[in-house]
N, C-alpha and C positions, 0 to 999 in steps of 0.2 A: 483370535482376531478382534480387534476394536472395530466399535462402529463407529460411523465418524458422519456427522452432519457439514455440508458445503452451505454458509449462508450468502446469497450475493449471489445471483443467478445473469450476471453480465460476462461476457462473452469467455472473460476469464476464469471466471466464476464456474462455468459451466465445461469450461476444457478441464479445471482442474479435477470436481467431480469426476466428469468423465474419465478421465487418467487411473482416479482410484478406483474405480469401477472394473475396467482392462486388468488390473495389479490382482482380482480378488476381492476388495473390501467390500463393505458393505454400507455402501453411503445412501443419507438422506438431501433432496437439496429441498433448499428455504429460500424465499423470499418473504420479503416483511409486507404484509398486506397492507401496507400505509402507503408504500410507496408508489408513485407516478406508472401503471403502466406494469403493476406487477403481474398480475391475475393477464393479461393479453400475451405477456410474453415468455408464460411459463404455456399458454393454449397449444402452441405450435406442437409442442413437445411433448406435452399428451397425449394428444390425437394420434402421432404417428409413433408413438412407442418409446421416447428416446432422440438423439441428437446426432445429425448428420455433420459431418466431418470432414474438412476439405486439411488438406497442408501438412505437415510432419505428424504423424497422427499413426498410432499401429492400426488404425481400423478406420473404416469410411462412416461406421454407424457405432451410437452406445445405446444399449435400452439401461433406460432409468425408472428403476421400478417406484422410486418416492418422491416425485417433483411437487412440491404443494405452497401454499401460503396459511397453514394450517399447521402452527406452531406446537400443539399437540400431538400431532403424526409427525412432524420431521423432528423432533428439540428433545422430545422425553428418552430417558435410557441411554442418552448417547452416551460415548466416552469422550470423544474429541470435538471439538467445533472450532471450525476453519473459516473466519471471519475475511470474508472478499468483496469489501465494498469501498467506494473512498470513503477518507477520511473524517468527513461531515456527514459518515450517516453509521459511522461504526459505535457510538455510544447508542443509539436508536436500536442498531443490534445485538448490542449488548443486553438491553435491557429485556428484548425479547428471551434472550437465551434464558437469564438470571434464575426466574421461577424453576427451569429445569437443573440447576449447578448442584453436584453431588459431591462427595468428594472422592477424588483419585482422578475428577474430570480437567479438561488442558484445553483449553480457548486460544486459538490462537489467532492473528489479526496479519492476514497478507494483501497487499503491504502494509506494518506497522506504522509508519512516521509516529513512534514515539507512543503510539498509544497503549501499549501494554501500561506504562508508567500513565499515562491522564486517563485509565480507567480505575487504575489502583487508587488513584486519589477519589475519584467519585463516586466507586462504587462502597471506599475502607465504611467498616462499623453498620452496613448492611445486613451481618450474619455469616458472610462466606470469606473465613480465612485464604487470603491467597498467597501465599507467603507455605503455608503446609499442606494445605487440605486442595485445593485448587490452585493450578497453576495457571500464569499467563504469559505469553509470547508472543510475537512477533519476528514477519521475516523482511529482507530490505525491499522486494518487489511481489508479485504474484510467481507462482513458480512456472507458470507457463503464461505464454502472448498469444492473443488469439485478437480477431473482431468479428463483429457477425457479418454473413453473407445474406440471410435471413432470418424470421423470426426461428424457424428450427433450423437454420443451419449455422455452423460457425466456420472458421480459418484459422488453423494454429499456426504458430512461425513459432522456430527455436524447440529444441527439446526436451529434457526434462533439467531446467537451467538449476545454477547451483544459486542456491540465495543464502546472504546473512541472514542468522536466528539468533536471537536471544529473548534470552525471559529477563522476566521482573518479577523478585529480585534474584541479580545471575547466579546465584548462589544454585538457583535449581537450573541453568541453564545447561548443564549434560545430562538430569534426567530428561528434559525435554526433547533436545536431538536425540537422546537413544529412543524414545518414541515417535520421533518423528520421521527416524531415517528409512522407513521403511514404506514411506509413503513420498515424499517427494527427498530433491539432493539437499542437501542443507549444508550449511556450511560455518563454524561455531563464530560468532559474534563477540566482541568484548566484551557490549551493552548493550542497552538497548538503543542509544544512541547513537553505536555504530548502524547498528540495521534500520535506525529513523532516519538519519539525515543523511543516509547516504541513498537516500528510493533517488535515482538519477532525473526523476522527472523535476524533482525542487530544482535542477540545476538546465533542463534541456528545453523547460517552459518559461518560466516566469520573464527572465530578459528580453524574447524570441517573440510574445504576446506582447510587451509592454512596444517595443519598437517596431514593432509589425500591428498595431491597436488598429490604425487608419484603415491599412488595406483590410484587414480582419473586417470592420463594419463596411465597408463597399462592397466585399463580397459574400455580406450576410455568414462568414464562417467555412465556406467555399474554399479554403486558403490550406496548402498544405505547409504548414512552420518547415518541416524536414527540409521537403522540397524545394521551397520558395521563399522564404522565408532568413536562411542561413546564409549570411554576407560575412567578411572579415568584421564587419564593425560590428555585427551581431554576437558574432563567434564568443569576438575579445569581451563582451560585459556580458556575455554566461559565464565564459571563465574567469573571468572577475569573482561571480556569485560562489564558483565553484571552488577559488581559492579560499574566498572567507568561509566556508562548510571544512575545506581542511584546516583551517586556523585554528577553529572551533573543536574539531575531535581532537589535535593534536594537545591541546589545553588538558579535554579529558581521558588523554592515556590513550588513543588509537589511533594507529598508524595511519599518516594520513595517506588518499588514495584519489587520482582523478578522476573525472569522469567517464575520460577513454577508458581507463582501466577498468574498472567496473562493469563498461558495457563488454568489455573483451572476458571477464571474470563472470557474465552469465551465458557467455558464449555468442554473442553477437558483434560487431563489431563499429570501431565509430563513424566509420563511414556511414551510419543511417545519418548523419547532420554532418560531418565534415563533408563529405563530397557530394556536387549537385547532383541530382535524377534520382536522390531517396532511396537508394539502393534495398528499400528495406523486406524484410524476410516477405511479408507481406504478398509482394509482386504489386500490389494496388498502392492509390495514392491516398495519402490519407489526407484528414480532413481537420478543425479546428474543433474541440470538444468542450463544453462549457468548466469541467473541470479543471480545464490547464490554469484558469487563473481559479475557480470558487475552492478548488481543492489545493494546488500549488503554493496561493499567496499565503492563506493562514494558516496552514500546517508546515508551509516551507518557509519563505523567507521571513515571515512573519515571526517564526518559530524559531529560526537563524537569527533573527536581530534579538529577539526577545533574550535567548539566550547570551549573546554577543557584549548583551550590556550588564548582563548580570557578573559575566566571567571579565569583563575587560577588556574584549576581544572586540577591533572595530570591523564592525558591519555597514557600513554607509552604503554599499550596490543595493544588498538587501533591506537597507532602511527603505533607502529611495524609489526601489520597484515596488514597496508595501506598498508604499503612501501616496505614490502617482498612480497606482490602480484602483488604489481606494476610492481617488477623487474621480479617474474615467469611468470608473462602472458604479459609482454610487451608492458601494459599500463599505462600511468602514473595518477593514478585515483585522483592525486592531484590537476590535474588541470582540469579534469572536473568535480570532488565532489558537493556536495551542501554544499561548505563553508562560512563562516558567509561573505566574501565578496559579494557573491552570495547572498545571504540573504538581505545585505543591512542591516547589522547590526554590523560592524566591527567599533568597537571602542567607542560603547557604555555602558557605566556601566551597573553593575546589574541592578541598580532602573531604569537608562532608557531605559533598556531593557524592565522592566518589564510592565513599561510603555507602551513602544512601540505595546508587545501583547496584550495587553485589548483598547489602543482606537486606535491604526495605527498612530499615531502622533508622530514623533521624536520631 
């Protein structure tokens, strides 16, 4: 049996833990003690043993024997580490992990948007071959949905969803699913940017915030996008966004795939945004989260244009969400994006791109 560290202790974070714990395993969960709020919302779930359970769920309770911010007790000895946090805080957990990395160890990053490949680049000529000795992956989403009810309870919706995986580079991409399938569904990936840019939230947020901005600040965040939010005129310039994300994989060899699709291919359906009253697994309404745009813009469309201009491929919906959220919220998401400079893949043709994904070798 592997042991396996859950780093990311948000609501997802803590279903999926949870899930492997029911299965047998033997997991640690982490939170990074830098973070806003970590040490208060790991308290709940010490106290009473473990984590209370609402929604699709084999059990109403998990006790978790290793909940800490004590990266010494959760990180050392492990085999696996299942990186569950967005996308602006997963090199931050990365770096926590690193000290611990052995080799035969497998990191992996749910949901990826691409970071298997901008950790390789950041981490290369550290010491830890990843390419032999250490592998990295990523999947298109979190393998379960959940949000919290409170601090020790959560809500899961959806069961145990199939998500795209791939590693970097895919060349190890089936020793990874055969480790992995034993733990959650997986589902084999071309690349890794199949499993990056297709995480549905690049597609279900960024237009839905940018044209909802107004109501969003009147009602301090009060706003459900699902619910309220989703018009014909909304619809039409997501799937705008959504066509140029297929434009893009189709350039690099992967069948391109909607975004209904997708939500139907992790087993939900798209009626959470096509049809009014938020149908969603949930039962509750949700709410506006600061992530839709701090994590959406610069690892999504940010990441979609950046790419876009590299390949040739015109991205103008995703230019223009970048750059007008830039200017409403006051950051310039251009320059902390995950753009193909950041990537360590600026100025590479298609074929040596393509290259690049399957064996790490420019």
């Amino acid at each position: 049996m592997e042991k396996i560290a859950v780093l990311g202790a948000g609501p997802a974070g803590l279903a999926l833990a949870s899930r492997l714990v029911t299965k047998g395993h033997d997991v640690s969960l982490f939170e990074y003690p830098r973070f806003k709020g970590s040490e208060e919302k790991l308290r709940r779930i010490v106290e009473q043993g473990g984590l209370k359970i609402e929604g699709e769920f084999p059990t109403d309770f998990v006790k978790l024997h290793t909940v800490t911010t004590d990266p010494e007790q959760a990180l050392k000895g492990r085999d696996i580490y299942l990186i569950g946090v967005p996308a602006y805080a997963q090199a931050t957990m990365m770096r926590g992990v690193f000290p611990f990395l052995e080799p035969g160890n497998l990191v992996v990053f749910c949901s990826g948007s691409t970071a298997s490949l901008a950790i390789f680049e950041e981490f290369a000529g550290q010491g830890v071959d990843f390419v032999n000795d250490v592998h990295l992956a990523e999947t298109v989403t979190m393998p379960r949905s959940a949000r919290f009810v409170d601090d020790g309870t959560i809500k899961v919706a959806l069961g145990d969803t199939q998500v795209r995986t791939a590693a970097f580079p895919g060349k190890n991409t089936n020793v990874v699913l055969e480790r992995l399938a034993p733990l959650f569904n997986v589902k084999r990936a071309v690349h890794c940017f199949d499993s990056g840019l297709n995480n549905p939230n690049f597609i279900i947020h960024p237009a839905p915030m940018l044209l909802n901005f107004a109501e969003v600040e009147r009602r301090e965040g009060l706003l459900s996008i699902m619910n309220e939010g989703m018009t014909e005129a909304v619809l039409a310039c997501m799937d705008a966004v959504d066509a140029e994300k297929q434009a893009l994989l189709e350039v690099l060899g992967v069948e391109p795939v909607d975004v209904d699709s997708l939500y139907i291919e992790f087993g939900s359906s798209p009626d959470v945004y096509r049809k009014l009253g938020e149908p969603f697994a949930m039962k509750k309404k949700d709410r506006i989260w600061p992530r839709y745009t701090k994590e959406d813009i610069p690892y999504g469309t940010v990441q979609m244009a950046s790419l876009g201009d590299m390949l040739h491929v015109p991205t103008p919906v995703c230019h223009g969400i970048s750059s007008i959220l830039s200017v409403a919220e006051g950051v310039d998401y251009w320059s902390i994006g995950r753009t193909v400079e950041k990537l360590g893949i600026a100025g590479l043709t298609i074929d040596e791109l393509k290259t690049y994904l399957q064996t790490g070798t420019k």
